[in-house]
N, CA, C and O of each residue as an XYZ file, in Angstrom:
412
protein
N     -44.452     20.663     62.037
C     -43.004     20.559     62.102
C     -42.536     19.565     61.040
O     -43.104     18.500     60.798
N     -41.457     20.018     60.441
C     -41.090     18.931     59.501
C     -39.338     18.731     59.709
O     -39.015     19.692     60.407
N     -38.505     18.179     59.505
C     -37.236     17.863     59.629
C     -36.795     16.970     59.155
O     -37.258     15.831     59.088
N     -35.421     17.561     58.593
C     -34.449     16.804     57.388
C     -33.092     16.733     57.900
O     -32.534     17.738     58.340
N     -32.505     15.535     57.863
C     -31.492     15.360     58.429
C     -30.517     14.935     57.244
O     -30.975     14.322     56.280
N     -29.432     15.202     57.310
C     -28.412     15.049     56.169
C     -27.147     14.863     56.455
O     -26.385     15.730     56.883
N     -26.863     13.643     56.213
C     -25.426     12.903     56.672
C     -24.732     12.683     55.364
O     -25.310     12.362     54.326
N     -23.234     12.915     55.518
C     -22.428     13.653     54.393
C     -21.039     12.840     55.019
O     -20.758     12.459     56.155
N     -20.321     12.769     53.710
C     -18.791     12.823     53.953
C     -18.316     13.156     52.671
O     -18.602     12.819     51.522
N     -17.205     14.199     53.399
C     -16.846     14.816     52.227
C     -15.542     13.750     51.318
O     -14.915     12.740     51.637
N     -15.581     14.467     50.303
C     -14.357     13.665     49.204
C     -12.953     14.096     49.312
O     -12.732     15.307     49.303
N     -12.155     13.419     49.394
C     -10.834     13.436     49.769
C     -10.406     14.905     48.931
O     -10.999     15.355     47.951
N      -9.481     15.366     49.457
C      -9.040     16.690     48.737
C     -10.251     17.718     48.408
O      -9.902     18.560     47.581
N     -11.153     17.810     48.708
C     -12.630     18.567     48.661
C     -12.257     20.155     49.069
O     -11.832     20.310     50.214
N     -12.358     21.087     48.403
C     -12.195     22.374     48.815
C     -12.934     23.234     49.540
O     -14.041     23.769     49.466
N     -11.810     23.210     50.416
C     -12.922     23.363     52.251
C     -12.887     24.792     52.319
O     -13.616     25.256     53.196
N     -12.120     25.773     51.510
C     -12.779     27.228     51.659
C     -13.722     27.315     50.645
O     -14.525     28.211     50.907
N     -13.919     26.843     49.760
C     -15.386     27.003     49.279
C     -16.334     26.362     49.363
O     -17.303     26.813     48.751
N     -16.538     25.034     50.132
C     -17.329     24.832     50.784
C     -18.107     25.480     52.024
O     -19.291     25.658     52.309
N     -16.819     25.759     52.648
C     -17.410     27.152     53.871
C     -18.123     28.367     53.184
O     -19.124     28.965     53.581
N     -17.499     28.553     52.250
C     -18.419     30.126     51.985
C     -19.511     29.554     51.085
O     -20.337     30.417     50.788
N     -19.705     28.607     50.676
C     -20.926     28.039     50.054
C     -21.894     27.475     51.293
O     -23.075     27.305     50.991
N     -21.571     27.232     52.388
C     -22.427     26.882     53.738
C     -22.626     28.090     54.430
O     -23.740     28.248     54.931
N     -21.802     28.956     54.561
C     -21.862     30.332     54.808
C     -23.534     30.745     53.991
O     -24.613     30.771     54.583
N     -23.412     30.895     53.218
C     -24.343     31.564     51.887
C     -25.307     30.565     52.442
O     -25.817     30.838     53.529
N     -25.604     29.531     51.894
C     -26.823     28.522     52.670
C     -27.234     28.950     53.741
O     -28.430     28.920     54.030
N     -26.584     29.285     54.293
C     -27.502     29.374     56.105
C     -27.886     30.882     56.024
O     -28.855     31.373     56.604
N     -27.167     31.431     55.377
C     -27.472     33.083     55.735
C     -29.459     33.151     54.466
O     -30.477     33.835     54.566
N     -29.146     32.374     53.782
C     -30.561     31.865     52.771
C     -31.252     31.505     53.695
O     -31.885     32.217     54.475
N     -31.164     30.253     53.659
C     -32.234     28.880     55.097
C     -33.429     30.038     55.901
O     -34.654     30.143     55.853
N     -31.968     31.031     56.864
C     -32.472     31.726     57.728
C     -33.216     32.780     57.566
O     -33.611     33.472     58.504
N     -33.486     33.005     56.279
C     -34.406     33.911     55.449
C     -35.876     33.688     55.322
O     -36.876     34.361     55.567
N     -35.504     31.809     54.576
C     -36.252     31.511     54.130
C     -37.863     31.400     55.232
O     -37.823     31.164     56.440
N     -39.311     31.667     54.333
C     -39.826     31.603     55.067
C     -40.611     29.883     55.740
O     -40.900     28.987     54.945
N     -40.785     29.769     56.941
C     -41.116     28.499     58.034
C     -39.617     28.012     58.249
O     -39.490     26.830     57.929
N     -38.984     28.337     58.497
C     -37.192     27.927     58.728
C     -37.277     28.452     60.593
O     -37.505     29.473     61.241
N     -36.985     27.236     60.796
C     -36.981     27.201     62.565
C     -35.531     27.005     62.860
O     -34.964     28.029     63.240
N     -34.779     25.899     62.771
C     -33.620     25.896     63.390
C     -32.352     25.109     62.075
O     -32.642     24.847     60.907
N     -30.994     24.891     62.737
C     -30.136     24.300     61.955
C     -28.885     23.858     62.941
O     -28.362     24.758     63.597
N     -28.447     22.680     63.058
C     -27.757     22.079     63.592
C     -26.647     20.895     62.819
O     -26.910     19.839     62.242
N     -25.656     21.407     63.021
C     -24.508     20.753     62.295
C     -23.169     20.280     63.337
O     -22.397     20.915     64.055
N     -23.384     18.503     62.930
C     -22.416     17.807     64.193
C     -21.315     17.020     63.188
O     -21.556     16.488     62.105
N     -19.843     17.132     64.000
C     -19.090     16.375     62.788
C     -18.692     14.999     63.772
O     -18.705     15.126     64.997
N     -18.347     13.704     63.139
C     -17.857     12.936     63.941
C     -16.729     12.944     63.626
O     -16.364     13.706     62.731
N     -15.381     11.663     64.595
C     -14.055     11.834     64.409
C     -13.578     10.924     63.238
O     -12.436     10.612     62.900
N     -14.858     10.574     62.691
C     -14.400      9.520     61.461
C     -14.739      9.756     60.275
O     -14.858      8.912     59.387
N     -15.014     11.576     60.136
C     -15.382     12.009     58.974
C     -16.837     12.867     58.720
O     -16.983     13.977     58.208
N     -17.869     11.921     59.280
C     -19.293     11.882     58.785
C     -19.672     13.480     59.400
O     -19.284     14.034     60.429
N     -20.517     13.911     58.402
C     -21.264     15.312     59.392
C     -22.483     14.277     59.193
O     -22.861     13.413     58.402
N     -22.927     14.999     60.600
C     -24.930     15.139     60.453
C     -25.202     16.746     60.294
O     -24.487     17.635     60.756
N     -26.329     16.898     59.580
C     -26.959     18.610     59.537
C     -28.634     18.035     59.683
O     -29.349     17.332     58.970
N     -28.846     18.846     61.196
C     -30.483     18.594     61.125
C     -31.132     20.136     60.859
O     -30.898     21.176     61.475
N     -32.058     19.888     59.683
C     -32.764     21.492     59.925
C     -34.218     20.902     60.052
O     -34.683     19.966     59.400
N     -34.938     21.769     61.188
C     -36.504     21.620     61.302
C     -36.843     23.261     60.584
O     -36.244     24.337     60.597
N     -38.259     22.710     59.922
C     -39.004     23.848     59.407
C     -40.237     23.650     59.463
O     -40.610     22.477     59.446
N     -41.517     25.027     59.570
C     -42.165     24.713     60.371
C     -43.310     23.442     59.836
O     -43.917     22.622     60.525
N     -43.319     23.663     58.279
C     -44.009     22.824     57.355
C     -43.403     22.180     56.403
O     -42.486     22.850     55.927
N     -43.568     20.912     55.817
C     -43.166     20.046     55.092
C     -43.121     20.805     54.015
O     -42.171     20.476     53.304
N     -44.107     22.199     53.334
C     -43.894     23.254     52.088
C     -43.218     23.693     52.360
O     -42.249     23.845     51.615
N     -43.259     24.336     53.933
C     -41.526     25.564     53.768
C     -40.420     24.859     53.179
O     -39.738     25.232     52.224
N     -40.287     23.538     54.016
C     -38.588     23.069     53.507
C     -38.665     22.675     52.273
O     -37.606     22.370     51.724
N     -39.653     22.600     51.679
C     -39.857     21.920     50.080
C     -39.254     23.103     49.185
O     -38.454     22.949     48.263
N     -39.844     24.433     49.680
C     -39.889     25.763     48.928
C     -38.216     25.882     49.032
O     -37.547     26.354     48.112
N     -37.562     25.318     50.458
C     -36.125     25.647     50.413
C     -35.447     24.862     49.774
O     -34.254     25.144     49.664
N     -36.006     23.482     49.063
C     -35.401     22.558     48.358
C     -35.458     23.374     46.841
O     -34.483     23.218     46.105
N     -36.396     24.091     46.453
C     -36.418     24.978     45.215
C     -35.774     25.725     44.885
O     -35.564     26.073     43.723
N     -35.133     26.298     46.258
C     -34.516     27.798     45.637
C     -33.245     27.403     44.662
O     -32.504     26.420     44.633
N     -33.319     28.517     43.939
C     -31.897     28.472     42.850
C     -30.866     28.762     43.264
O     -29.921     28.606     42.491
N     -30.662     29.154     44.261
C     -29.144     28.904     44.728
C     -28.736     27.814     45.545
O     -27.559     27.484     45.691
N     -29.890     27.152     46.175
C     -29.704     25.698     46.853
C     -29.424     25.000     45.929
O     -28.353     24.409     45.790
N     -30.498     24.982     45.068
C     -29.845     24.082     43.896
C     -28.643     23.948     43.231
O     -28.035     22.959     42.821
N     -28.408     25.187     43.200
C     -26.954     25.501     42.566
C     -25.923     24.767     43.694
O     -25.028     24.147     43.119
N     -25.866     24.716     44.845
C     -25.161     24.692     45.688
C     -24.951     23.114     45.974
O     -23.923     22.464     46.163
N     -26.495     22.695     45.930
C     -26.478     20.907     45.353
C     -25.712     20.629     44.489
O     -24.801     19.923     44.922
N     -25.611     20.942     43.013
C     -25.517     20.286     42.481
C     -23.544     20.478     42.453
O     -22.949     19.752     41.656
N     -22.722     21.433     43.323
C     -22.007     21.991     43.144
C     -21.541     20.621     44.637
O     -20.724     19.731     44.401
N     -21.959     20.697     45.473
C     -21.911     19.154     46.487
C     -21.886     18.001     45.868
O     -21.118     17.188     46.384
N     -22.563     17.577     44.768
C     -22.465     16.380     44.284
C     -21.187     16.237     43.702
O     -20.429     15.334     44.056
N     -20.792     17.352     42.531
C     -19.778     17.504     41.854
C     -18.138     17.209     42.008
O     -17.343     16.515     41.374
N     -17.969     18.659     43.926
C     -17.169     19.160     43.891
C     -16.473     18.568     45.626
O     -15.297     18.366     45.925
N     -17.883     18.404     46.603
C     -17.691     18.190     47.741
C     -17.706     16.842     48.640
O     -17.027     16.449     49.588
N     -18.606     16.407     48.031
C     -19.197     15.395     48.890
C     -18.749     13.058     48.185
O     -18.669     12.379     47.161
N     -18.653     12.966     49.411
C     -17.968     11.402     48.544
C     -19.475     10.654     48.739
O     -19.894      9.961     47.812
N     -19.995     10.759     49.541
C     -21.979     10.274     50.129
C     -22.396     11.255     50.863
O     -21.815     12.119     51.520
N     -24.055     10.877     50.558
C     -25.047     11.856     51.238
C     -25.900     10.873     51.104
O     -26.014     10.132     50.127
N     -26.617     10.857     52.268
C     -27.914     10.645     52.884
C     -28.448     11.549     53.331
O     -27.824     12.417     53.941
N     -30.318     11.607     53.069
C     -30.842     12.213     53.454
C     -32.682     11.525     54.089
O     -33.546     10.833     53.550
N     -32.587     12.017     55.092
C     -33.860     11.548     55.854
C     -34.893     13.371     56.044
O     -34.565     14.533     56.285
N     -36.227     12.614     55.752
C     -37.382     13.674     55.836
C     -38.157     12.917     56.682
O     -38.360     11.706     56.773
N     -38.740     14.361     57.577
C     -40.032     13.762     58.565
C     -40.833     14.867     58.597
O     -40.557     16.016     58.943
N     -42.140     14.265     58.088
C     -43.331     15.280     58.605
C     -43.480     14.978     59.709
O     -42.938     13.999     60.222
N     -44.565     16.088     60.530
C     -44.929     15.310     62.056
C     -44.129     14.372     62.715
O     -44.560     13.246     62.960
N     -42.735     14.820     63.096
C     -42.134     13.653     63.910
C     -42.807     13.698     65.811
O     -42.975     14.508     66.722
N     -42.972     12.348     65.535
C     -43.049     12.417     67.236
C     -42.051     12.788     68.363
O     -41.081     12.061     68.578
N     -42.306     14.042     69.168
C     -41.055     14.687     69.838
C     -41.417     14.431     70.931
O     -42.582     14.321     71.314
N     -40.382     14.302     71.579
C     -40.974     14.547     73.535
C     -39.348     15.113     73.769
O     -38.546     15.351     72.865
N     -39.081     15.272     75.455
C     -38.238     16.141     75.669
C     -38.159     16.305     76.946
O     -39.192     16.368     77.612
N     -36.846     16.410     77.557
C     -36.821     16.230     79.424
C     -35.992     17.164     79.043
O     -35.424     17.229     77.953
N     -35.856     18.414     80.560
C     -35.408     18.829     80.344
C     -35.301     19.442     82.112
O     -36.138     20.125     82.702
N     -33.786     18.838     82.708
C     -33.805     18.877     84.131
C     -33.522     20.115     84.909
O     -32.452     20.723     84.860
N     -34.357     20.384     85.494
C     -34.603     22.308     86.344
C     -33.271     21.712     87.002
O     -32.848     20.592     87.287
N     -32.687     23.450     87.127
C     -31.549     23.426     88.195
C     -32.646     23.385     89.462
O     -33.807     23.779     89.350
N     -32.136     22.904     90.531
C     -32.606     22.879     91.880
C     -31.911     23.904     92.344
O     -32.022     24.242     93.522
């Protein structure tokens, strides 16, 4: 398991229909791509997104850091969208997990 988490705020006046159809296009990729397990995207009320994607190997998500339209799509975030980005990688994260039965 590997997982990348990516915390963002976008830039004032940032063009939010092409950002959507450029996240649109990303995920409809991601979910292609092969070892691509999940994708989760949370916004807070003070701006910040988090986006967590797990994949199943530290190569799959590497291979998804390659593709040419991610890239394209990066470098089109740095440019056009985004005011900061952080990004966190984990191989092997340690998971555990409760998860309470209805009675």
């Amino acid at each position: 398991m590997f997982v990348n988490v990516f915390i963002n705020r976008k830039r004032p006046g940032f063009d939010a229909a092409s950002y959507a159809a450029d996240s649109a296009r990303m995920m409809a990729l991601a979910q292609a791509q092969p070892g691509f397990v999940s994708y989760r995207r949370y916004s807070s009320g003070d701006g910040e997104d988090v986006s967590i994607s797990e994949w199943e190997s530290e190569d799959a998500a590497s291979a998804w850091g390659r593709n040419p339209e991610h890239l394209a799509a990066q470098g089109r975030g740095r440019s056009d969208y985004y005011q900061s980005y952080t990004t966190y990688n984990c191989a092997d994260p340690r998971i555990s997990h409760f998860d309470r039965s209805e009675d």
